[in-house]
C-alpha positions in Angstrom: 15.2 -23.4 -32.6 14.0 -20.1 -31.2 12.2 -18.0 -33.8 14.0 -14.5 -33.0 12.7 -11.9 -34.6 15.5 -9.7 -34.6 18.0 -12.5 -34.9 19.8 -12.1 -37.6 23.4 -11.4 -35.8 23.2 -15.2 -34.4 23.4 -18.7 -36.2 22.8 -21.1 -33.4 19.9 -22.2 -31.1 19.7 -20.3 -27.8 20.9 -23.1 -25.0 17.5 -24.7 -23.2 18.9 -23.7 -19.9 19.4 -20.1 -21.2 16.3 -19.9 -22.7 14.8 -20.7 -19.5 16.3 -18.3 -17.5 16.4 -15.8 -20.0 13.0 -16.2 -20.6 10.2 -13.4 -18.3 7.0 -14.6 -19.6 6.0 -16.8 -17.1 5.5 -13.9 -15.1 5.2 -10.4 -17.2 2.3 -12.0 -19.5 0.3 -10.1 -17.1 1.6 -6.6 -19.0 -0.3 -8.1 -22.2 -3.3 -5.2 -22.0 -0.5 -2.6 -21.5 1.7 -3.7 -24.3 -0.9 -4.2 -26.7 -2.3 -0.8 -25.6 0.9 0.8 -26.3 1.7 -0.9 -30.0 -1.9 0.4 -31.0 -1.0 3.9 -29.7 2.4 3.6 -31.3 1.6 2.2 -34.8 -1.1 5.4 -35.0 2.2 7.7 -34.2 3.4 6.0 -37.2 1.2 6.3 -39.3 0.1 10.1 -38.6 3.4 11.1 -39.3 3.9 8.8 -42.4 6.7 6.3 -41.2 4.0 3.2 -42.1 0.9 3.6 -44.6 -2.8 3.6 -43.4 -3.4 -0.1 -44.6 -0.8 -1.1 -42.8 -1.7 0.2 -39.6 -5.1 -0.5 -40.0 -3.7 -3.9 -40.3 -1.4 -3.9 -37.6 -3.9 -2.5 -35.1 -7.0 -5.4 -36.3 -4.6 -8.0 -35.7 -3.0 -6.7 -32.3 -7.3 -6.6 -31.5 -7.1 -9.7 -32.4 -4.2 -11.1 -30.0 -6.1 -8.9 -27.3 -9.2 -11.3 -27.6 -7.6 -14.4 -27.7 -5.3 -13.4 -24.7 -8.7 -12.3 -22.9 -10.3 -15.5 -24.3 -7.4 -18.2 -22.3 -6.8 -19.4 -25.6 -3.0 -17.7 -26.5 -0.3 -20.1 -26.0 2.4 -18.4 -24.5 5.7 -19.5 -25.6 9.0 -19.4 -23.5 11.5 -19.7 -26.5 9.6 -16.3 -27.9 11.0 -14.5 -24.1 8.9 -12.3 -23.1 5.1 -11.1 -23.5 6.4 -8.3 -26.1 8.0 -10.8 -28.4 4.9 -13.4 -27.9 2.7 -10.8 -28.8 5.0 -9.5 -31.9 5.6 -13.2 -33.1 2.2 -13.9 -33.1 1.3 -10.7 -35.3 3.8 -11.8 -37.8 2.4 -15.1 -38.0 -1.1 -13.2 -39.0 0.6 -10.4 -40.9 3.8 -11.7 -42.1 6.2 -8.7 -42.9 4.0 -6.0 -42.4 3.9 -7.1 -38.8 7.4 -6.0 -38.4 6.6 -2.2 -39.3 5.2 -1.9 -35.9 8.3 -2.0 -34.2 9.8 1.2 -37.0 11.4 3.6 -34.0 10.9 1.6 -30.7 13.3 -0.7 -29.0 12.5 -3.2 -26.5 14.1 -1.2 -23.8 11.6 2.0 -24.4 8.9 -0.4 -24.6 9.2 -2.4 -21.4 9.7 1.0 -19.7 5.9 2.1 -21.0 4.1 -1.1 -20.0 5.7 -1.2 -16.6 4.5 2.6 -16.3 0.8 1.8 -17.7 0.5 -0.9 -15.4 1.9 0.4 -12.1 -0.1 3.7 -13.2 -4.0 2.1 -12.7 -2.4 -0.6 -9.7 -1.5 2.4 -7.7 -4.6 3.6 -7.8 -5.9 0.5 -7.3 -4.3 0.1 -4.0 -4.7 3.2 -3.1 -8.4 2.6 -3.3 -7.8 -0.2 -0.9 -6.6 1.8 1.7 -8.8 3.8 1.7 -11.4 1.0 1.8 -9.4 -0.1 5.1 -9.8 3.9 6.7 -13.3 3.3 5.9 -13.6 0.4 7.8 -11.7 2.0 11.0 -13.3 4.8 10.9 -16.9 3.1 10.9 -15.4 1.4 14.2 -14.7 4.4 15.7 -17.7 6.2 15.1 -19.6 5.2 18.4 -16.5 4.4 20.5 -15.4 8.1 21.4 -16.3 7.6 25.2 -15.2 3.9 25.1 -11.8 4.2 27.5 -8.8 1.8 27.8 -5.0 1.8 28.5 -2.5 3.1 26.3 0.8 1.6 26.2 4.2 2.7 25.7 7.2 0.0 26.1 4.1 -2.2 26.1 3.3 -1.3 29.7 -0.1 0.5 30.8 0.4 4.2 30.4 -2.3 6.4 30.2 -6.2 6.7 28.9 -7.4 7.0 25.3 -10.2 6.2 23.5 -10.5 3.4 21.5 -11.7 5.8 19.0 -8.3 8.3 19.1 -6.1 4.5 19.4 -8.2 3.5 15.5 -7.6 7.2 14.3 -3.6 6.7 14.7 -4.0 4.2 12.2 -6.4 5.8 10.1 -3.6 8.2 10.0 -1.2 6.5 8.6 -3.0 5.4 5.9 -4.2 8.5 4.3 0.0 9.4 4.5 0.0 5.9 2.8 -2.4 6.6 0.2 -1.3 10.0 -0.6 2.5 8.6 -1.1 1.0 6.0 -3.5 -0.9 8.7 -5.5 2.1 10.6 -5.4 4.0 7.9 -6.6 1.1 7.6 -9.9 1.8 11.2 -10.6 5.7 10.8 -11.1 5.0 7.7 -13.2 3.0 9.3 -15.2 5.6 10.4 -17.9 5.4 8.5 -21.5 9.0 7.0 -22.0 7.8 5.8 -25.8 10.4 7.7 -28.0 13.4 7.0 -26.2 14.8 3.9 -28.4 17.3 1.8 -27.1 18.8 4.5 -24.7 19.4 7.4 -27.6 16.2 8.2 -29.0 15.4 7.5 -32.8 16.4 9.6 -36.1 13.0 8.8 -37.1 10.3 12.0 -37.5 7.9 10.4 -34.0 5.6 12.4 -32.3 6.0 11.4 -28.4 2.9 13.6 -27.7 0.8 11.8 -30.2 1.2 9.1 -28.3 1.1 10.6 -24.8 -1.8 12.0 -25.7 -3.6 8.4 -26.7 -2.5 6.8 -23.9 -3.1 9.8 -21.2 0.8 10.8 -20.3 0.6 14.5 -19.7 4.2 14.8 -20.0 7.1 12.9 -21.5 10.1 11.8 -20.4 12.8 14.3 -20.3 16.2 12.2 -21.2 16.2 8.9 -23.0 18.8 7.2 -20.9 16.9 7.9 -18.1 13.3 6.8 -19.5 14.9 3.2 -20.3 16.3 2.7 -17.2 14.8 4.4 -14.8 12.9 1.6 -12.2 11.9 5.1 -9.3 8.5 4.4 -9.9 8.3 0.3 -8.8 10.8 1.7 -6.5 8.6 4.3 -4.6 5.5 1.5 -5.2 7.6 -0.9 -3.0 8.8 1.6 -0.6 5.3 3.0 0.0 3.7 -0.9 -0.2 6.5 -1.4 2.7 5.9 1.2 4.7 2.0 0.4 4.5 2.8 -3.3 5.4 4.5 -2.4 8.7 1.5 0.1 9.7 -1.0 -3.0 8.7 1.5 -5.1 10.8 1.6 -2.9 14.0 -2.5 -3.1 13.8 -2.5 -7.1 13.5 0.1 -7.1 16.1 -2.5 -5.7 18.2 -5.2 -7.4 17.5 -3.3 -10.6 17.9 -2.8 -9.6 21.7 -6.5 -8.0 21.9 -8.3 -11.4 21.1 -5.9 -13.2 23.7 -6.9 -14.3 27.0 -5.2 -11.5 28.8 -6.7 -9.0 26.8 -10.0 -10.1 25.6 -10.7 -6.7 24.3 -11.9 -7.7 21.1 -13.7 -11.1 19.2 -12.8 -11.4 16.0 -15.8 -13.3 13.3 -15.5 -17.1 13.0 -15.1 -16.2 9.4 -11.4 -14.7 9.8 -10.2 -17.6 12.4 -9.1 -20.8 12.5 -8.8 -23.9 15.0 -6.1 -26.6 16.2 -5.4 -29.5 14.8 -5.6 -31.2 17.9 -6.6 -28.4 21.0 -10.6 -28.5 20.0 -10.7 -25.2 22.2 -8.7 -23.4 19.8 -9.4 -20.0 17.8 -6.6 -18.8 16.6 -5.8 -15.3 14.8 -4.6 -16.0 11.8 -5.4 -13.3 9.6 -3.5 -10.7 11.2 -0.5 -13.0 11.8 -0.6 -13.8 8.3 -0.4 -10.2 7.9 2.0 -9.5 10.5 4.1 -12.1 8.2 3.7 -11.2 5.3 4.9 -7.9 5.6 8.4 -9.4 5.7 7.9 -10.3 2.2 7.0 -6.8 0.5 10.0 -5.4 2.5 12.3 -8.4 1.0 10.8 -7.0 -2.3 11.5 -3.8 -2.2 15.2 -4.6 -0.7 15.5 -7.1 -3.8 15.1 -4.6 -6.1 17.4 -1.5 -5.1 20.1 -4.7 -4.9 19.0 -4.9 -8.1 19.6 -1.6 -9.8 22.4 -0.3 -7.4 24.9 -1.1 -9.3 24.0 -1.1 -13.0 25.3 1.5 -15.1 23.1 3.6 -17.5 21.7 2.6 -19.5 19.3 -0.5 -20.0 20.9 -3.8 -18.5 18.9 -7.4 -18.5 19.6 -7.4 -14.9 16.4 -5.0 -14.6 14.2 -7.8 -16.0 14.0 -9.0 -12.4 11.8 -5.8 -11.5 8.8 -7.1 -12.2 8.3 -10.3 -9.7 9.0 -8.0 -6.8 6.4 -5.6 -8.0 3.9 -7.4 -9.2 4.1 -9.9 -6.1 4.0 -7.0 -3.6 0.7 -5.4 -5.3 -0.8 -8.8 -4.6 0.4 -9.5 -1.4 -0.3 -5.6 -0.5 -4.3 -6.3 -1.6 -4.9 -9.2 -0.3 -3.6 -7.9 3.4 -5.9 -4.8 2.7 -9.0 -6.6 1.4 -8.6 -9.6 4.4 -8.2 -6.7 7.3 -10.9 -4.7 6.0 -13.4 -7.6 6.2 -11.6 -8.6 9.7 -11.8 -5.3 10.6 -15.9 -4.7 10.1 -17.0 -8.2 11.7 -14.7 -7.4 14.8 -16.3 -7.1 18.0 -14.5 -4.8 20.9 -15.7 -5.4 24.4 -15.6 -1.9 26.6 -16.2 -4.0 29.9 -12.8 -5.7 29.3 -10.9 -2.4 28.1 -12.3 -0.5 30.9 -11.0 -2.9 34.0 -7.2 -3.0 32.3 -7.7 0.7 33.8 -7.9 -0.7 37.2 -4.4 -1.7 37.3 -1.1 -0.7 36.8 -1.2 3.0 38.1 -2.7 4.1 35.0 -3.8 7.4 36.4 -0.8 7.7 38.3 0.2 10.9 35.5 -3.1 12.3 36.2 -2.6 13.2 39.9 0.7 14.3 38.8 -0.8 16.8 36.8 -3.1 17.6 39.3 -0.9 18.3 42.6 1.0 20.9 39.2 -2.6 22.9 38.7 -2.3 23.7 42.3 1.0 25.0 42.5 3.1 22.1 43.0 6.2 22.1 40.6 6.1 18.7 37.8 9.2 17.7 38.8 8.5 17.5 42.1 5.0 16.0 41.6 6.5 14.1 39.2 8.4 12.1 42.1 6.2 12.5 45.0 3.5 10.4 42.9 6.2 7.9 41.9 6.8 7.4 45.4 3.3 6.6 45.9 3.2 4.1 43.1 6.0 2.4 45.1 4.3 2.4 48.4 1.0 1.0 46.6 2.9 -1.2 45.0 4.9 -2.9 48.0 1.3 -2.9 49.6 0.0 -5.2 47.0 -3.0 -1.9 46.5 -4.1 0.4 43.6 -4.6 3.9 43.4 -8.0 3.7 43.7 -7.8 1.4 46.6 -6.6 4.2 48.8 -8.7 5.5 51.5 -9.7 9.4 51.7 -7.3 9.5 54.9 -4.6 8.0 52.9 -5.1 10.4 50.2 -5.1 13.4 52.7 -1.9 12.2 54.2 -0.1 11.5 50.8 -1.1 14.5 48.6 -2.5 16.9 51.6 -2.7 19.5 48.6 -5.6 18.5 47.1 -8.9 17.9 48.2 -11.3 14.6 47.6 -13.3 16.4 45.0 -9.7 17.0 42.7 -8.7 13.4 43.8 -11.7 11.7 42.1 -11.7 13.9 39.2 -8.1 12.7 38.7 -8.9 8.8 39.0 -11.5 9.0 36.5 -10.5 8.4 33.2 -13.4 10.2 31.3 -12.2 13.3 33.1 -8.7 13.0 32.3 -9.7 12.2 28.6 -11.4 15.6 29.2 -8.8 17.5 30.1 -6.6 16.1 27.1 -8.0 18.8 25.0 -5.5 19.7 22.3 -5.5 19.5 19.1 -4.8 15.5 18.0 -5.8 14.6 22.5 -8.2 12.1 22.6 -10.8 14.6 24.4 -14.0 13.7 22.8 -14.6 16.5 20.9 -10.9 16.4 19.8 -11.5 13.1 18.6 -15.5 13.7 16.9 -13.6 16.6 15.5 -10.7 14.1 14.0 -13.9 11.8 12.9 -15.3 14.1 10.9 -12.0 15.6 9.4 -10.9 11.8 8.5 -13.8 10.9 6.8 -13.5 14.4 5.1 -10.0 13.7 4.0 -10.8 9.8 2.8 -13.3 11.5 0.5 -11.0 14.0 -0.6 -8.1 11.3 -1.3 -10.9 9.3 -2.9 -12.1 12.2 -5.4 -8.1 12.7 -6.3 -8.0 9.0 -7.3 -11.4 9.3 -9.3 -9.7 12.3 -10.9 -6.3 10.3 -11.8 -8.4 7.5 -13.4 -10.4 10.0 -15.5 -7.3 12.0 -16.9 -6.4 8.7 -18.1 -8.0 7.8 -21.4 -6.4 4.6 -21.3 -7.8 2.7 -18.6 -10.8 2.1 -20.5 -8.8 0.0 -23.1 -7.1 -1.9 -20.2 -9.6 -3.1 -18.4 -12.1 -4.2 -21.9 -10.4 -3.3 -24.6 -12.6 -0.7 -26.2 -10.6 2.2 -28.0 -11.9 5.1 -29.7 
């Protein structure tokens, strides 16, 4: 029969096939650090303000130690008919303590608690992942360095467009994940609010002090209503949005690469190390990292969308539907890592071939814009220019010839307003990277100027997540378990 602690309302045994779904410790076991972290901060509350005696939370705190150790050690059973890993943890102090254990749990319900190990945990994972990405910018960015004057096609509607650098094409991604990073660490700064205190959804009658215990465990602020702390799920709600959203940008870069390493690209090898063969085509190297990735990213979305199907509905204030919030998260900050590690290592043994990017230049009127803009610096309105040159592109293209195929009288009969000089400058892609010279154009001063300023701002992210993990006194107990 289950041994429920708090089980005095009930005279039979909890149904097997209940207990088994009921039961979340198969996969929340992994809040053990966070909980135990939280009871120690919680039973010193207690005792400062004179709800338990000294002894007793001297007691209380040398066993939870204790539970810590054997967790850390693998030799804690874990117990499905004891629910969760906050009633493991609780039955197993009572079997050290006996009734004293149950002081621990004097002005706390389940509901406040769950709500404070979810926060501690997502608190140091999102800036854990956050340091991922910006492990991944690093890695970009040290492909870019040298690659400011190395030129291929850019695409819209996947057709060959215009020039960029392959520099300016690795700083739009390196873009998206400092917006990525920054929503992560903004997402750690709202969860950073101690919900302890709240009770089952109206607070206690008991004398607490909420900042006694924000203060041990590094909340700078608390919670403002209860029935909002205990059921309030924004913060693995942002985390999935933002690990979505990051997904799809890794997605859109292993899309790419998946086309990049094929025969019709060939603008980049990827390392032995992050490939695979056939079965049975022995001439076989397949991508499958960034497909993997590319998959994958379907899954972190599906968690995210699981989760606001999830709470949509449910009225305040705690309901045991919003048990099923932690798979979701805590597969997604897996998944999210592994797809950040994997690309980052991908990502530094890749190889790029210029050569090969350069020649997809020589077809498919990429310069075609260029001498556009060209015939318009002498006079000639865009609109017009606009469809004088697509005309050209049609005649070249019924011809079976390029641009740069056409003779100098051809040129002279077709765009009589410039001259040879203005005609080569406009077929040369260097040139017309040149002449790109805004701010964010992939002109290659524009774009040292964006390498410096995105290494800048990984730094900066970098210091604000060094910052985050100092104002927080507790991470030192959760990674080792050493409290002043």
């Amino acid at each position: 029969m289950t041994d429920k602690l708090w089980g005095g309302r009930f005279t039979e045994a909890t149904d097997e096939l209940v207990e088994r779904v009921n039961a979340s410790v198969i996969f929340d076991q992994r809040l053990y650090r966070e909980d135990i972290a939280g009871s120690i901060a919680h039973i010193r509350m207690l005792a400062s303000v004179g709800l338990v005696t000294a002894a007793d939370a001297a007691a209380i705190e040398g066993g939870l130690r204790e539970i810590r150790h054997e967790i850390d050690s693998g030799r804690f059973v874990w117990r499905i008919d004891r629910e969760d890993v906050h009633m493991n943890i609780e039955a197993a102090l009572a079997e050290r303590l006996g009734v004293t254990a149950g002081r621990l749990h004097t002005a706390r319900s389940r509901n406040d608690q769950v709500a404070l190990d979810l926060r501690l945990y997502l608190r140091e994972a999102l800036l854990d992942r956050a340091s991922d990405v910006l492990d991944f910018a690093d890695a970009l960015l040290e492909q870019a360095a040298d690659k400011t004057h190395v030129v291929l096609p850019g695409y819209t509607h996947l057709q060959r467009a215009q020039p960029v650098s392959l520099a300016h094409h690795l700083h739009a991604y390196v873009a998206m994940l400092l917006r990525d990073a920054t929503r992560l660490l903004d997402a750690h700064d709202r969860a950073n609010e101690l919900p302890l205190g709240s009770g089952a959804l109206a607070g206690t009658p008991h004398p607490i002090d909420r900042m006694h215990v924000a203060a041990s465990l590094g909340f700078p602020r608390l919670t403002a209503n209860s029935l909002d702390a205990v059921s309030d799920r924004d913060v693995a709600v942002e985390f999935l949005s933002a690990a979505s959203l990051c997904m799809n940008h890794l997605s859109r870069l292993s899309e790419e690469l998946v086309l990049w390493v094929s025969q019709e690209f060939r603008y980049v090898t990827l390392s032995d190390a992050f490939c695979t063969g056939s079965s049975i085509m022995p001439q076989k190297k397949n991508p499958d990292i960034p497909e993997l990735v590319r998959g994958k990213t379907g899954r972190v979305t599906g968690s995210l969308v699981s989760l606001l199907m999830t709470l949509k509905g449910l009225p305040l204030a705690y309901n045991k539907d919003m048990q099923e919030d932690k798979e979701p998260v805590f597969d997604a900050l897996d998944t999210l890592r592994d797809c950040l590690v994997v690309l980052t290592r991908t990502m530094r043994a890749a190889t790029f071939h210029p050569e090969q990017m350069a020649s997809g230049l020589r077809a498919g009127f990429v310069m075609a814009t260029d001498i556009a803009d060209a015939l318009v610096q002498v006079g000639v309105p865009f609109r017009d220019a606009h469809h004088r040159v697509g005309a050209l592109v049609q005649k070249c293209s019924a011809d079976g010839t390029e641009l740069e195929s056409l003779s100098d009288m051809d040129w002279a009969t077709l765009v009589p307003e410039l001259t040879m000089e203005q005609v080569r400058k406009a077929l040369d892609p260097i040139v017309s990277l040149q002449r790109r010279n805004q701010p964010g154009s992939p002109a290659p001063n524009r774009v040292e100027e964006a390498q410096v300023r995105h290494l800048a701002s990984v730094s900066e992210i970098r210091a604000r997540v060094v910052a985050s993990r100092a104002d927080t006194e507790i991470m030192g107990w959760l990674r080792d378990g050493s409290v002043e």
